[in-house]
Each structure stands twice: as structure tokens, then as C-alpha cells.
N, CA and C atoms as a LAMMPS dump frame, in Angstrom:
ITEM: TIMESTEP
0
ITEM: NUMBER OF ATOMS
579
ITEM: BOX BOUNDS ff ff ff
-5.0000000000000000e+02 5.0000000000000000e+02
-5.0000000000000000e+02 5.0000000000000000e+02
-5.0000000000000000e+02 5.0000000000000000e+02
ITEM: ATOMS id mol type element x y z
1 1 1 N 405.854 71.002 12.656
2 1 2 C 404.872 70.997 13.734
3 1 3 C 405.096 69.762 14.613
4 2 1 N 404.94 69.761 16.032
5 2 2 C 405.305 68.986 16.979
6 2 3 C 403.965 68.087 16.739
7 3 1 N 404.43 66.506 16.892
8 3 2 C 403.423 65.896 17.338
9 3 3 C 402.785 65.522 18.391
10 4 1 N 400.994 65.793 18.707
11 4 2 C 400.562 65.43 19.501
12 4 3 C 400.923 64.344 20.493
13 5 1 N 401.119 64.618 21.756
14 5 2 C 401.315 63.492 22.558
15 5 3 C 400.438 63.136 23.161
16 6 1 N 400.053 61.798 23.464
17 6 2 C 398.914 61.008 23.908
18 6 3 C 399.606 60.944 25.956
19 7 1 N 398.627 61.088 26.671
20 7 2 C 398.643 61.522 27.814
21 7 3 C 397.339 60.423 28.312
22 8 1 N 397.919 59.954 29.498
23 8 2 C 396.925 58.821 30.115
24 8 3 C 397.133 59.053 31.748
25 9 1 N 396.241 59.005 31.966
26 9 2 C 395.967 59.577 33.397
27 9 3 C 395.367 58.466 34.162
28 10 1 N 396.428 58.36 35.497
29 10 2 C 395.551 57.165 36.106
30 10 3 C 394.131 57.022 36.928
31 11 1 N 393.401 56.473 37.041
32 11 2 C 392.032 56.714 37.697
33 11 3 C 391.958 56.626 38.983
34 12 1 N 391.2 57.764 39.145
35 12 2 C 391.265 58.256 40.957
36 12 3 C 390.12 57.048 41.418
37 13 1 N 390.534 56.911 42.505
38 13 2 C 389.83 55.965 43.126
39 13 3 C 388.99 56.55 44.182
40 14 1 N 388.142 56.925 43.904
41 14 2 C 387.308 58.188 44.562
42 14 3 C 386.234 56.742 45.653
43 15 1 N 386.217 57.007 47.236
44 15 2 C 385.264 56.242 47.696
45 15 3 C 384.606 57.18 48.941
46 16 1 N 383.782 56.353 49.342
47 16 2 C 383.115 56.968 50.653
48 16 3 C 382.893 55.915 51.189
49 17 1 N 383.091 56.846 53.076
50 17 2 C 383.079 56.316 54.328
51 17 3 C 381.752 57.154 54.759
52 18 1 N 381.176 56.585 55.423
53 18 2 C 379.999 56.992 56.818
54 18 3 C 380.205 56.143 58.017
55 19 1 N 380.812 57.668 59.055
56 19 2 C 381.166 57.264 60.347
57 19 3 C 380.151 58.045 60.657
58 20 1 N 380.241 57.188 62.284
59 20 2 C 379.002 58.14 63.762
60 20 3 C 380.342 58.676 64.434
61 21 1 N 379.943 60.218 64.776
62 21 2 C 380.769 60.409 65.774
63 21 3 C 380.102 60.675 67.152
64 22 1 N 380.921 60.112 68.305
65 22 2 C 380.212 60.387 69.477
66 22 3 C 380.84 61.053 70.554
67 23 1 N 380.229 61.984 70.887
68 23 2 C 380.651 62.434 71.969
69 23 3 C 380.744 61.909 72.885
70 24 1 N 382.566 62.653 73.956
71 24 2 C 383.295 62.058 74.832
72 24 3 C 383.264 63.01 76
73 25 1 N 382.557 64.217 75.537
74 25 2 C 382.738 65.847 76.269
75 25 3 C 381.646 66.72 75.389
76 26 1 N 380.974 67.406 76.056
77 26 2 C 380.058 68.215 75.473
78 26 3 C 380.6 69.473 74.324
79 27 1 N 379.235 69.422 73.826
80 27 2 C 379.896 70.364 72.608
81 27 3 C 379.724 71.462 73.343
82 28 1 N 380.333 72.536 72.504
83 28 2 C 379.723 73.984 72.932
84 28 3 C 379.871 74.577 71.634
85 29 1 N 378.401 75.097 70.86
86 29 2 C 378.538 76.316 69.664
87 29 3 C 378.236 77.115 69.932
88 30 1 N 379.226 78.254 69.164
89 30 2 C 379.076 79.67 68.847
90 30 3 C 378.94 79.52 67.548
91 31 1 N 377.354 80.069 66.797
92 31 2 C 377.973 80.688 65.804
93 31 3 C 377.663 82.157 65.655
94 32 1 N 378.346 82.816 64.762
95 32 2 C 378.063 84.439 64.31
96 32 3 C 376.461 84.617 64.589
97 33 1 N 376.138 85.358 64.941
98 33 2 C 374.812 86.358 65.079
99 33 3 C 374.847 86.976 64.181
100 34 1 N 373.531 87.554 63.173
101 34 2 C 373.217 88.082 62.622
102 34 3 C 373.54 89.979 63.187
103 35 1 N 373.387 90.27 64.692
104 35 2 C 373.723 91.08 64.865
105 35 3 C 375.903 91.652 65.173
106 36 1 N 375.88 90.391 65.725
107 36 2 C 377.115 90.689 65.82
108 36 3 C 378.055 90.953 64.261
109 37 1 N 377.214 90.24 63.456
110 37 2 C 377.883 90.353 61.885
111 37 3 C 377.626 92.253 61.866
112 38 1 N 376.177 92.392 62.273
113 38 2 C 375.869 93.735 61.747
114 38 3 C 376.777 94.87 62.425
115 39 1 N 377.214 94.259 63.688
116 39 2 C 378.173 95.179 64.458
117 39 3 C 379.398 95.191 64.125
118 40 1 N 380.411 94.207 63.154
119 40 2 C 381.47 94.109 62.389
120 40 3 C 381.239 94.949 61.767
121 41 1 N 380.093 94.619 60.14
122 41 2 C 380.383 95.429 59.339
123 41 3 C 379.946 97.153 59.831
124 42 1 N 379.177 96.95 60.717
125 42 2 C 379.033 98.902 60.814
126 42 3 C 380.629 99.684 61.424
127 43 1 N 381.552 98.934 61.981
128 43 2 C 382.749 99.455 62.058
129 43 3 C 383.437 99.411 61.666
130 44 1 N 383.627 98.433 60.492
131 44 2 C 384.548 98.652 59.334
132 44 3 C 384.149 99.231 58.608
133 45 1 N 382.623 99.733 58.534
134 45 2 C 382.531 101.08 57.614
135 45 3 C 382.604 102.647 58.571
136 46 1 N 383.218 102.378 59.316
137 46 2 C 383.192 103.513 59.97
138 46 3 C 381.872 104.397 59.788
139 47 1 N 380.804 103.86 60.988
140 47 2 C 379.678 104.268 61.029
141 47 3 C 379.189 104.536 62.354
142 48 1 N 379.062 105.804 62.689
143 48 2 C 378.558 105.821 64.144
144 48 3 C 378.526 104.653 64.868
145 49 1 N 378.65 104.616 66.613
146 49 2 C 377.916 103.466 67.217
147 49 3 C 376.82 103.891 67.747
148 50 1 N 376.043 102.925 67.966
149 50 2 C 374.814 102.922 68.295
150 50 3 C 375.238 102.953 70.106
151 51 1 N 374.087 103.287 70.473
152 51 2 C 374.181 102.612 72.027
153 51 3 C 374.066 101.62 72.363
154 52 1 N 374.519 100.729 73.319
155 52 2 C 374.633 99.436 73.119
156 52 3 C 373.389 98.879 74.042
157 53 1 N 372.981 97.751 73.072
158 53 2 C 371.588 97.054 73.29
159 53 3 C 371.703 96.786 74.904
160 54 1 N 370.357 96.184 75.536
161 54 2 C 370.34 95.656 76.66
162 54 3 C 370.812 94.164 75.922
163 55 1 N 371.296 93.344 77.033
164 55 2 C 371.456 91.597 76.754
165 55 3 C 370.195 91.06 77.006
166 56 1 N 369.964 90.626 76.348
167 56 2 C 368.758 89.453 76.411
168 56 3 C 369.401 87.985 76.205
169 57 1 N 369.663 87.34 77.278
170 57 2 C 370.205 85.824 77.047
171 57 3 C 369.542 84.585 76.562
172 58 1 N 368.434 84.947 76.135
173 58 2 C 367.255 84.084 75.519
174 58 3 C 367.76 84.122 74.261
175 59 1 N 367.719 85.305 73.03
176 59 2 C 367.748 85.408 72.036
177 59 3 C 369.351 85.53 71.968
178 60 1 N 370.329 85.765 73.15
179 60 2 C 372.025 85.117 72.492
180 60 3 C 371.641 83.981 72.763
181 61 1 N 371.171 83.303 73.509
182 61 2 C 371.431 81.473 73.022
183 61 3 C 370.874 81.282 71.614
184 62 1 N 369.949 81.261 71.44
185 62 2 C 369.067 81.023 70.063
186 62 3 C 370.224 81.397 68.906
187 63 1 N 370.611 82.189 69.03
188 63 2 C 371.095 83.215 67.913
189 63 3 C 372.518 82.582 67.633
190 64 1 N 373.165 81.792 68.498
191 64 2 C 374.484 80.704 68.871
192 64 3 C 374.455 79.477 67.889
193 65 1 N 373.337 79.323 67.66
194 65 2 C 373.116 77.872 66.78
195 65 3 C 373.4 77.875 65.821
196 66 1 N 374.258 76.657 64.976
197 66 2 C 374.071 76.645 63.812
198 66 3 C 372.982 75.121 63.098
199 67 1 N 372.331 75.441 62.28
200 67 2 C 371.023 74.977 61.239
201 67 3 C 371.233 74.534 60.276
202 68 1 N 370.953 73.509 60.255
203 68 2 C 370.893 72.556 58.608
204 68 3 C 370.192 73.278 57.423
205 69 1 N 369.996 72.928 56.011
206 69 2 C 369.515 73.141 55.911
207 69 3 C 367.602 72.652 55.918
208 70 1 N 367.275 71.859 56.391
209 70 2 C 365.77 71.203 57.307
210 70 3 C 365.578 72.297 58.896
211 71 1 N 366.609 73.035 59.493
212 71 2 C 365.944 73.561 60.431
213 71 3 C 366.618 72.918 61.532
214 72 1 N 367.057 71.657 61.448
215 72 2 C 367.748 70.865 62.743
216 72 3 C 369.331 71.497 62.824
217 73 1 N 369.732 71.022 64.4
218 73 2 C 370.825 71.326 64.854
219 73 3 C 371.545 71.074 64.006
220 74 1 N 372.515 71.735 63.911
221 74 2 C 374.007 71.369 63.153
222 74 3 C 375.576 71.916 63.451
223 75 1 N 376.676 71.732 62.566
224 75 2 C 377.866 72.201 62.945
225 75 3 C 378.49 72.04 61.43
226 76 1 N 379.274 73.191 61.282
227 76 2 C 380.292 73.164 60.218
228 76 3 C 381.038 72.322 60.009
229 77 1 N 380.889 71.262 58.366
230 77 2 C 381.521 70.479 58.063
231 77 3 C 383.243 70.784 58.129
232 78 1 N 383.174 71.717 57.43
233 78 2 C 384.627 72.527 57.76
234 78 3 C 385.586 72.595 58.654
235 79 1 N 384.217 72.418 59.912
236 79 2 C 385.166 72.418 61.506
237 79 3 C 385.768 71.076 61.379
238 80 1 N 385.102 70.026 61.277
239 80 2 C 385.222 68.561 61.504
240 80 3 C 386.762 68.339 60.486
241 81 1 N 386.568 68.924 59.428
242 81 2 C 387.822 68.708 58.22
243 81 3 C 388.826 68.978 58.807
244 82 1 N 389.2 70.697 59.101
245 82 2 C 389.846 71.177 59.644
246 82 3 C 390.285 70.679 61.117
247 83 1 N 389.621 69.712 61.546
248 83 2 C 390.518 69.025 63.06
249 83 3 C 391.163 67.557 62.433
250 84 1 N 390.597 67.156 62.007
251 84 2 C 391.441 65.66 60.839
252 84 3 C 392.52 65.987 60.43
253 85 1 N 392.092 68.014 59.339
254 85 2 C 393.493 67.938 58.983
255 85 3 C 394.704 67.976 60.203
256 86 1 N 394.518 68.796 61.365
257 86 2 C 394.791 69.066 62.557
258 86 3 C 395.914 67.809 63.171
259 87 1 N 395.236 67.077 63.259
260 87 2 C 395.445 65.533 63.923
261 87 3 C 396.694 64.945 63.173
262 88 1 N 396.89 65.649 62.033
263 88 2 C 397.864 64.762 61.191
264 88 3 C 399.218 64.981 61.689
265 89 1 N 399.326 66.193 62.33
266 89 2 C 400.554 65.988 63.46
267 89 3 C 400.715 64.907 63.992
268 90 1 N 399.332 64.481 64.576
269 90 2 C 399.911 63.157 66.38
270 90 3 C 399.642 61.677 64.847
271 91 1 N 399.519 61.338 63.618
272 91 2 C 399.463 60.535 62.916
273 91 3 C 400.853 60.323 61.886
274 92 1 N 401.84 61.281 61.531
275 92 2 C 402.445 61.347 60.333
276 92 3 C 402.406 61.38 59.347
277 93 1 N 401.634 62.246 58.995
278 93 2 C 401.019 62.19 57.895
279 93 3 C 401.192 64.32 57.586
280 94 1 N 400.818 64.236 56.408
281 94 2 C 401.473 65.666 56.329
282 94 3 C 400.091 66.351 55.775
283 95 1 N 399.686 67.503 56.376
284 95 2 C 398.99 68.054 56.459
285 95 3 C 398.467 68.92 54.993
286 96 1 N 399.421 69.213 54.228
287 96 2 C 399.099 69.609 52.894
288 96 3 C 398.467 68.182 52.29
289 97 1 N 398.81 67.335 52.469
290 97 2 C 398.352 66.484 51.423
291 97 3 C 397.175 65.984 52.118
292 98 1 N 396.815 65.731 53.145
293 98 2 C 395.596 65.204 53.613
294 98 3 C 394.091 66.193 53.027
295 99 1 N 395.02 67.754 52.898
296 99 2 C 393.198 68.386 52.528
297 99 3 C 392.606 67.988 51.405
298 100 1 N 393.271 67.575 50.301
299 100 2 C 393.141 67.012 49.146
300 100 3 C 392.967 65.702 49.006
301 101 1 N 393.397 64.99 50.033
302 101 2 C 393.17 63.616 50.282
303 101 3 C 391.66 63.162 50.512
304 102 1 N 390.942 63.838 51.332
305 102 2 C 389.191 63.661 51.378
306 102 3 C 388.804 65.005 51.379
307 103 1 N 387.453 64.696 51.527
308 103 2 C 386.464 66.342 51.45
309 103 3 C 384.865 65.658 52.283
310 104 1 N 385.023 66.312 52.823
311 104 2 C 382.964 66.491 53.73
312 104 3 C 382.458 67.634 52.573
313 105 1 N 381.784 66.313 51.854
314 105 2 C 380.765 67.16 51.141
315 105 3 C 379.477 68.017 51.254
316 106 1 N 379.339 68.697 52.368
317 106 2 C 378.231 69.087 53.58
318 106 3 C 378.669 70.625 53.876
319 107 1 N 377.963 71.68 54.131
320 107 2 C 377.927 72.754 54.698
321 107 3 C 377.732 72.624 55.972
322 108 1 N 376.774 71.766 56.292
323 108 2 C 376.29 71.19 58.052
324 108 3 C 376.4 70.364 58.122
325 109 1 N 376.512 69.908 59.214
326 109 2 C 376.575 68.112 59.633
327 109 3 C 375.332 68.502 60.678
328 110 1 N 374.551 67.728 60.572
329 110 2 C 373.861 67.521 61.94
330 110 3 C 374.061 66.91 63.205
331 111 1 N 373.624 67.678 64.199
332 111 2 C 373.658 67.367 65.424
333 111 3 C 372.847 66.849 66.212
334 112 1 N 373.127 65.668 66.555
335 112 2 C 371.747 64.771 67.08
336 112 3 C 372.015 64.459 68.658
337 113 1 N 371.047 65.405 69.539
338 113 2 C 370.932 65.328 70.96
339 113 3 C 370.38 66.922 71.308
340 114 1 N 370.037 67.079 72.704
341 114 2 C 369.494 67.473 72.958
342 114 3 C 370.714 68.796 73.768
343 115 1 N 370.258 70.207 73.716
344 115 2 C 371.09 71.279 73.8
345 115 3 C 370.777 71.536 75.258
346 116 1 N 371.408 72.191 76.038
347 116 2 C 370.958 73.256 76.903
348 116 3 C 371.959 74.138 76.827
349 117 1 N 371.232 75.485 77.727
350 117 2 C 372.039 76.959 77.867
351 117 3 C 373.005 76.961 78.821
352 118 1 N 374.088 77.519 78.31
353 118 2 C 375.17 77.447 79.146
354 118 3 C 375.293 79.204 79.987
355 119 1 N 376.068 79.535 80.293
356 119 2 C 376.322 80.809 81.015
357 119 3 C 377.91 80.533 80.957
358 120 1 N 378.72 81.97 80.304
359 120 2 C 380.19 81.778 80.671
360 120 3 C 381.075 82.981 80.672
361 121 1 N 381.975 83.446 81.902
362 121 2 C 382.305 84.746 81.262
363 121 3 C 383.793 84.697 80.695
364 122 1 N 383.904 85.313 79.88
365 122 2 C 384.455 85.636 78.368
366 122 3 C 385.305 86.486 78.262
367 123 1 N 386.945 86.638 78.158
368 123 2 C 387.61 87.96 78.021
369 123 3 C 387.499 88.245 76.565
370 124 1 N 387.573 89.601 75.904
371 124 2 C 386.871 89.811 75.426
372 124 3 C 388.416 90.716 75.2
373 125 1 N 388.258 91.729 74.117
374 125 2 C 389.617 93.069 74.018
375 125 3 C 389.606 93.464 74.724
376 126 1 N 391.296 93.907 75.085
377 126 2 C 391.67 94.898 76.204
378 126 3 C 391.057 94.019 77.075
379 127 1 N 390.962 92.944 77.219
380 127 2 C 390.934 92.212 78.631
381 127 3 C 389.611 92.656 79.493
382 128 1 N 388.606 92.741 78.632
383 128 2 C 387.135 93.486 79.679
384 128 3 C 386.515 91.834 79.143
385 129 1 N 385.863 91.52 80.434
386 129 2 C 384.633 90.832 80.965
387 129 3 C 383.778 90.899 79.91
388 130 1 N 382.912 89.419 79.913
389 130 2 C 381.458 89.941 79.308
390 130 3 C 381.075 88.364 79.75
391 131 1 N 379.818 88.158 79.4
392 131 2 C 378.987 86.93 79.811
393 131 3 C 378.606 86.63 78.66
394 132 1 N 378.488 85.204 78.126
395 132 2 C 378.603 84.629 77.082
396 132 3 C 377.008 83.257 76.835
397 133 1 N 376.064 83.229 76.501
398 133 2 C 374.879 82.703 76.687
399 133 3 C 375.267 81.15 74.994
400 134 1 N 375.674 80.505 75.735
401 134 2 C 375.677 79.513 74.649
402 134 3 C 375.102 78.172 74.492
403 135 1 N 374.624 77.307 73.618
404 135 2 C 374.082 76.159 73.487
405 135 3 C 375.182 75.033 74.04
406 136 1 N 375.079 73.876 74.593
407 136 2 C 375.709 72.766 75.083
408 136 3 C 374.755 71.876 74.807
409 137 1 N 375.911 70.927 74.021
410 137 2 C 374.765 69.434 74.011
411 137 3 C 375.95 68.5 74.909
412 138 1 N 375.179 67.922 76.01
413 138 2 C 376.319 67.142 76.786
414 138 3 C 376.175 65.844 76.169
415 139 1 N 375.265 65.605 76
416 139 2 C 375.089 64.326 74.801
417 139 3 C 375.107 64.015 73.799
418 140 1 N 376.303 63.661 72.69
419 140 2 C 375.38 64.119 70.97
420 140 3 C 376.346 63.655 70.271
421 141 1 N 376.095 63.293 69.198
422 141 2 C 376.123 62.251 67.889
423 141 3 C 376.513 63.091 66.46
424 142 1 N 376.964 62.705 66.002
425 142 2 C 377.348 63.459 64.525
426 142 3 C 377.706 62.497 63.918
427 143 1 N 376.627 62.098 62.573
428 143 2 C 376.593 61.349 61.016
429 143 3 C 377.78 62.259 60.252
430 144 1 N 378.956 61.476 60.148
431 144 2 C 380.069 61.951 58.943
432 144 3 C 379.702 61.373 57.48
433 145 1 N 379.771 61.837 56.466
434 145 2 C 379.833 60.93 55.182
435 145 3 C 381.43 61.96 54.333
436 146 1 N 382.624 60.46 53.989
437 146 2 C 384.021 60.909 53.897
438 146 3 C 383.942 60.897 53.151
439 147 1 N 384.55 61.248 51.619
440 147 2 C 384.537 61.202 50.518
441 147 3 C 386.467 61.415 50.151
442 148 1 N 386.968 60.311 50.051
443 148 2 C 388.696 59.84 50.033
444 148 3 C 388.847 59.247 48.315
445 149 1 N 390.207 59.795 48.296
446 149 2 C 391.229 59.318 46.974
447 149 3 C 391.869 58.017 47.382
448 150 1 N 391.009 56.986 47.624
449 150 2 C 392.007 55.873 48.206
450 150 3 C 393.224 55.734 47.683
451 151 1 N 393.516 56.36 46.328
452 151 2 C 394.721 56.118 45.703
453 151 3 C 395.951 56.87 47.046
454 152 1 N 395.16 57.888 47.77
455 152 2 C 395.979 58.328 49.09
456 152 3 C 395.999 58.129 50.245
457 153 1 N 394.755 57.675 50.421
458 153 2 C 394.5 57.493 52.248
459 153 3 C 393.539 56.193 52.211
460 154 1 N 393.595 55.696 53.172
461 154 2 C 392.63 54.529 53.177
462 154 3 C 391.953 54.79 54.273
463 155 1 N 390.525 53.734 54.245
464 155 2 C 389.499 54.188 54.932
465 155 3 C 390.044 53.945 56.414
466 156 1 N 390.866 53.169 56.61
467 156 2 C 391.442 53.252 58.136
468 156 3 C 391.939 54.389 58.892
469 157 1 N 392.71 54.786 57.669
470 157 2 C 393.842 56.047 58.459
471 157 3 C 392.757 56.97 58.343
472 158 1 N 390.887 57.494 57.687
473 158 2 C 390.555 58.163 57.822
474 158 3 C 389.593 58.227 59.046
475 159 1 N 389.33 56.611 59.508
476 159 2 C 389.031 56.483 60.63
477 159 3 C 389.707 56.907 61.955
478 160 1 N 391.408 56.711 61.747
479 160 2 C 391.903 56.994 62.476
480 160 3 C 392.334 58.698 62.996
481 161 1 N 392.288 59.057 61.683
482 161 2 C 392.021 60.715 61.427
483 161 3 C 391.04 61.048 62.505
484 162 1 N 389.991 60.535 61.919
485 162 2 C 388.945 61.245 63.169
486 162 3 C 389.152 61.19 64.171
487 163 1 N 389.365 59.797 64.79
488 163 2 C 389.377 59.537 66.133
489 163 3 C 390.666 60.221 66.796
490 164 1 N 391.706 60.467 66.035
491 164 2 C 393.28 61.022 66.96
492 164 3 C 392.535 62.692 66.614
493 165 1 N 391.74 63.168 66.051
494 165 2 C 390.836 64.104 65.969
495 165 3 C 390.071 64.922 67.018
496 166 1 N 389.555 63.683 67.157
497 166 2 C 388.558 63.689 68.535
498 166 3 C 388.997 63.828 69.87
499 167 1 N 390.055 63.309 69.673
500 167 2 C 390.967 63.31 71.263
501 167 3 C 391.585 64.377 71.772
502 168 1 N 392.824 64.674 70.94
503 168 2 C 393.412 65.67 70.468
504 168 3 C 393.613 66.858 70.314
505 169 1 N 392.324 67.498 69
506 169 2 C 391.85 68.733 68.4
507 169 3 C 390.625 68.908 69.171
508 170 1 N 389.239 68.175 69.167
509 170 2 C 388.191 68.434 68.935
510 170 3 C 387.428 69.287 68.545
511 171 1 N 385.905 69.72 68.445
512 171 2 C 385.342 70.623 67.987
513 171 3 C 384.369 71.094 68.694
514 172 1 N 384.379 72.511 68.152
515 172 2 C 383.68 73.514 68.791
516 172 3 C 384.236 74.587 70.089
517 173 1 N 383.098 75.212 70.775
518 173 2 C 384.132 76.195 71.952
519 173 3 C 385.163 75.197 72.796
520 174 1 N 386.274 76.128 73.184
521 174 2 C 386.573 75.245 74.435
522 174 3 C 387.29 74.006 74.187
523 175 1 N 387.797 73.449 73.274
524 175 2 C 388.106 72.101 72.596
525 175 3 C 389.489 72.049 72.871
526 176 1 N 390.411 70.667 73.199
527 176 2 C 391.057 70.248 73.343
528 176 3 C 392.737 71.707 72.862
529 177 1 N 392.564 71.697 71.476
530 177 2 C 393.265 72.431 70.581
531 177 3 C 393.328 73.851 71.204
532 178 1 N 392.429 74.363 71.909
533 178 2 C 392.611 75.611 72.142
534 178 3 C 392.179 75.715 73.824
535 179 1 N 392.853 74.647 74.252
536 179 2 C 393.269 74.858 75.346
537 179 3 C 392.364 74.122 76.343
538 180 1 N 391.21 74.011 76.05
539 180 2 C 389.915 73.848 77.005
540 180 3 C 389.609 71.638 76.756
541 181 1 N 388.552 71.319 77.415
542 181 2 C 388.685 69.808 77.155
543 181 3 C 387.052 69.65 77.016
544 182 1 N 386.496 70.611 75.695
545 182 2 C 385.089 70.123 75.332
546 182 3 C 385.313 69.858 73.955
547 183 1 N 384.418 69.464 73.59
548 183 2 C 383.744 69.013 72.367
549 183 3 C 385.125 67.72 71.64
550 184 1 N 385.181 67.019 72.717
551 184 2 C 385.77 65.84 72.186
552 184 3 C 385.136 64.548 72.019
553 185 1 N 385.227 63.459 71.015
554 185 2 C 384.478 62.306 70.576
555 185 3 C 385.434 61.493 69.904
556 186 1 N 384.973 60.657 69.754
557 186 2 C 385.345 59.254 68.799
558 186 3 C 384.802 58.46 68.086
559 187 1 N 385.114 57.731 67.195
560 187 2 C 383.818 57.361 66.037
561 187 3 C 383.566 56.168 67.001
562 188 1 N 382.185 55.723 66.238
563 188 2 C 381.169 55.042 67.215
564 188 3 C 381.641 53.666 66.683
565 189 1 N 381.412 52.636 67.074
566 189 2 C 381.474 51.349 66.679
567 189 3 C 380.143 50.815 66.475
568 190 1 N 379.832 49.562 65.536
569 190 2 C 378.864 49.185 65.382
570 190 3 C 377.334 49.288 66.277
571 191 1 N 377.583 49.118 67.819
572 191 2 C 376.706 49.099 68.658
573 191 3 C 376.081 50.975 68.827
574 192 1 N 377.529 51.732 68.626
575 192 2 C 376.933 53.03 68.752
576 192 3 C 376.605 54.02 67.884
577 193 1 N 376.098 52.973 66.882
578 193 2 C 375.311 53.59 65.205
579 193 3 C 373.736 54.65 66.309
């Protein structure tokens, strides 16, 4: 019988960062509608269509938001990850290893400022028109809390993550990455806690 081998594992150096991020360019969210979900799944079950609703642009803005869980504005931690990881192009840094490198421990991040309704029209399949009723905060703030393997990244390069992030990628509609020049920011410095 083989003898047990003794195995020693080095200790992760698990830390956290809390950055402000601030907007440089207004956000713009979309998120899923409860109806538009309902209009996915009724055609992937191949289910009659209905006739199609009148627009009410009151209840598509409303319906655009995404919610903490308290009820306040928010945005997908996910999004924010996913542009860091993004960024690691314009940094050198390699993109497999950075997702594992930190984690936003958050479903929402909150969004701190004040929204208004936008109006926008939208190509849509087959290239047809439509008008698009969405939230804009031209002003607004986002509390990060990072959670890093310093044994991989240090709190600089995750600072710097964000910010070549912010420039770069940004988040939400319209953002840098996909062509448009909204929802870009940079972390705040002491004065813009």
C-alpha cells in the first residue's frame, strides 16, 4: 500500500477594496421586462401571438430599471466584472486569469443619482424601427466592494482595472465597447467619496 502523502497548500491572500465609481457620461439601463421575458418565452414555446399591446412609455421606462434588493436604483455587478475583465486587453494582463483573480460579491450595485426618461429609436430585426423609453442618470455614483487573491493582482492594478474600464469598455446602453460613448466613469478619489 502506497503511503499517504502530506500536501500543503499555500494561503490565499484573500482582501478587499471599496472604490466610488463616478460617472464621466451618463448611464443608460435596459433591463429585461417582465413582459418582454413573457414574449420570449411564449415563442419559444411556440404559442400563438397575441396582438400586439399599445406602447405606454411610462410603464417601458419603469419596467427598464434594475433594483436592489431595498428597492433603490441599481446595476448588475456582473456588468461592472465583465468590463474589468474587458479592459485587460488595453492593461496586459490576460483575461482568463483576471476572472478568478477578484469577484463583486453583489447581484446589484447601487446607483446613486437621480434618473430621467430618455426617448431613442432602436433597430430592431430585419432592420424595422421601434422607439425605445429608457432611464438615464446623467449624474451618478456607484459604491464597488472588490474582493482580490492578492497572491494575483494587487489593489492597484484593480484600481487600474476599473478605471482603463471606465474609459474604454464602460457600462450599460450605448457604452464605449459597443460602439456608443455612454456610461463611462472613473474611480473617485478621496474628495469624490
Amino acid at each position: 500500500m502506497a503511503e499517504a502523502k502530506q500536501i500543503t497548500l499555500p494561503a490565499l491572500r484573500i482582501e478587499t477594496i471599496m472604490l466610488m465609481l463616478i460617472g464621466d457620461s451618463p448611464l443608460i439601463v435596459h433591463a429585461w421586462s417582465e413582459k418582454a421575458k413573457r414574449q420570449m418565452l411564449e415563442k419559444q414555446m411556440k404559442k400563438a401571438k397575441q396582438a400586439k399591446e399599445a406602447k405606454d412609455p411610462e410603464a417601458d421606462y419603469e419596467a427598464c430599471f434594475y433594483r436592489t434588493e431595498t428597492g433603490a436604483y441599481g446595476f448588475p455587478a456582473i456588468g461592472v466584472k465583465s468590463a474589468m475583465v474587458s479592459a485587460c486587453r488595453f492593461v496586459d494582463m490576460k483575461m482568463t486569469e483576471a476572472r478568478g483573480a477578484f469577484h463583486i460579491d453583489a447581484e446589484m450595485l447601487p446607483v446613486i443619482g437621480e434618473p430621467r426618461p430618455r426617448e431613442d429609436m432602436v433597430r430592431i430585426g430585419m432592420g424595422t424601427a421601434d422607439i425605445r423609453y429608457r432611464p438615464e442618470f446623467p449624474n451618478w455614483r456607484m459604491p464597488v466592494t472588490v474582493k482580490f487573491n492578492a497572491n494575483a493582482i494587487s489593489s492597484e492594478q484593480i484600481a487600474n482595472l476599473l478605471n482603463t474600464a471606465g474609459f474604454a469598455i464602460g457600462i450599460g446602453e450605448w457604452r464605449p465597447e459597443r460602439n456608443g460613448s455612454y456610461g463611462r466613469f472613473h474611480v473617485g478619489g478621496g474628495d469624490e467619496q
